[in-house]
N, C-alpha and C positions, 0 to 999 in steps of 0.2 A: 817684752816680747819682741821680737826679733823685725817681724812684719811690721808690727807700727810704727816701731823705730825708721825702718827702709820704707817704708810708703808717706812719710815726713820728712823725706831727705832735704836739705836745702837748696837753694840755685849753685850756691856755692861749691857745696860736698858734694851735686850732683855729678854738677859737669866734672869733676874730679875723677869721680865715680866713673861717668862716661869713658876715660882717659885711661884708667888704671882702677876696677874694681876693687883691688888690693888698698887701695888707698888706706892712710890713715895720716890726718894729720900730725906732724910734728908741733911740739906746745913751741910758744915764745914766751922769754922770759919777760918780766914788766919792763924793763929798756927798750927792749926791739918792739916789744906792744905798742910802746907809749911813741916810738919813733917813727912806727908805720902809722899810726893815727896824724903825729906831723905833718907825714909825705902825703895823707890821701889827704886831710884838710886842706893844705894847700893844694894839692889837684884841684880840690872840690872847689876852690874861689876862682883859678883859675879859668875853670868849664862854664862856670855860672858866668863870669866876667864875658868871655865869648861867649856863650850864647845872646846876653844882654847885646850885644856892639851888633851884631845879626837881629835883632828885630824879637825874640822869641822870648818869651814872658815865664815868669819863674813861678811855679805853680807851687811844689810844694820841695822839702828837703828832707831827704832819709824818712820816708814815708816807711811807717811796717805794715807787715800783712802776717800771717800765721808763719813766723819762722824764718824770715827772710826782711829785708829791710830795701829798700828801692832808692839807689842813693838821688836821684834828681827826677823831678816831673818838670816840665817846658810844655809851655803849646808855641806851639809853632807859627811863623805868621800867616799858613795859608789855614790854622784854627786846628791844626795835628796833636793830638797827645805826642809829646817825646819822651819818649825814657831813655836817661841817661845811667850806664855801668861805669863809675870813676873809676880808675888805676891809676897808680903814683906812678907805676914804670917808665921809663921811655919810649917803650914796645908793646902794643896792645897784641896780647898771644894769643891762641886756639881757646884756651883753657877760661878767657875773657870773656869771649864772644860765646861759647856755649852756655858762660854763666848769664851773660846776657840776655840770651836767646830764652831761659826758661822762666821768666818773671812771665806772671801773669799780665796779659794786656789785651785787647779787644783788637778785634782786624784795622781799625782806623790809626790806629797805635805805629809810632816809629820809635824802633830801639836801635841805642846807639853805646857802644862803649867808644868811652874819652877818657884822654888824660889830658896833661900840661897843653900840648901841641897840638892836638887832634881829635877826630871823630869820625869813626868807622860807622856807617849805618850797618846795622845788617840786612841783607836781605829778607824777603818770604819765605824763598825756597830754604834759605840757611836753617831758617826760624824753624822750619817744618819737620829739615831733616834731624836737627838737633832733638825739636820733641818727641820725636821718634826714637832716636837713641835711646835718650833719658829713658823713654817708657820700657825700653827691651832692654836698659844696665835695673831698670827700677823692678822688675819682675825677674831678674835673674837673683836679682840679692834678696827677694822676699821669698821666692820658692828654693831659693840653694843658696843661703849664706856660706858656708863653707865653700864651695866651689868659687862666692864670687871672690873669699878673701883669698883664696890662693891662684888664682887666674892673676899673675904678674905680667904686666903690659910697660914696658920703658916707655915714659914719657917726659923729654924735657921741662914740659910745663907742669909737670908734680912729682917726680923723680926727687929733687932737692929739699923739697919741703916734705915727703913724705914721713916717717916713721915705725912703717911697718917693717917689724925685724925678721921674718923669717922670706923676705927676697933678696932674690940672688941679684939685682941689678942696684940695690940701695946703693946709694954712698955713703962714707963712711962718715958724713956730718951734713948737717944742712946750711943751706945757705944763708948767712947774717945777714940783716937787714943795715944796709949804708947808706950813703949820702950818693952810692953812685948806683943805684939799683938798673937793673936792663930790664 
């Protein structure tokens, strides 16, 4: 059924969702699988490494919950929950930070997408507006599926990885996963 399906969307396909309702993921084949799992492992020692040099206690790693997987818990040294969203990228994008913003977490909670070099906290306000979104892409796609998969929205941050074929803005291939990712 259509509704269960969309009222179980992920953090992931959410904010995708949020982006381009139209979305649909493009598959990777077991090489580019097995080489993005590389890139984010090494992010992930990476983030935990800095965290560790900053004082901030490592709580737990790729914690799941119904559907989603939370790649870092930290407390913080003033005793903060942190949740941490790894990215292999170079560039933490829009597309990051909304996935960030919709994990479950309590008001005392700081979320942050990191990669190699960095850590974006997000704000409240961020936090707020994003769940807002998700709620109004998340009730569009359960009362009008159709409407939401032809509602084509260009967006850098899922445009390449997309594989919905009947949009006029697709490219004609999606983008490989390398050694030099943005």
């Amino acid at each position: 059924m259509a509704s269960d399906q969309s009222s179980r969307l992920t953090p992931s396909m959410l904010a995708r969702k949020i982006l381009c309702t139209a979305y649909v993921p493009a598959r990777l084949d077991r090489s580019d699988w097995m080489k993005f799992r590389g890139f984010h492992a090494a992010a992930m020692i990476k983030v935990i490494s800095r965290h560790l040099r900053t004082g901030h206690e490592l709580i737990d790693v790729e914690r799941r919950g119904p559907g989603y997987r939370i790649d870092l818990l930290f407390r913080t040294p003033s005793g903060r929950t942190r949740i941490a969203e790894v990215k292999s990228g170079h560039t933490i994008k829009e597309v990051h930070k909304l996935q960030g913003a919709l994990y479950p977490q309590n008001v005392e909670s700081e979320i942050v997408v990191s990669n190699g070099n960095i850590d974006e906290v997000l704000s409240p306000e961020f936090i707020r507006e994003a769940v807002g979104r998700a709620e109004t892409t998340r009730r569009l796609i359960i009362a009008n599926p159709e409407i939401a998969m032809s509602k084509y929205t260009p967006h850098p941050d899922v445009c390449p990885y997309c594989s919905t074929t009947g949009c006029p803005f697709r490219a004609m291939q999606t983008v490989p996963i390398t050694t030099t990712r943005a």
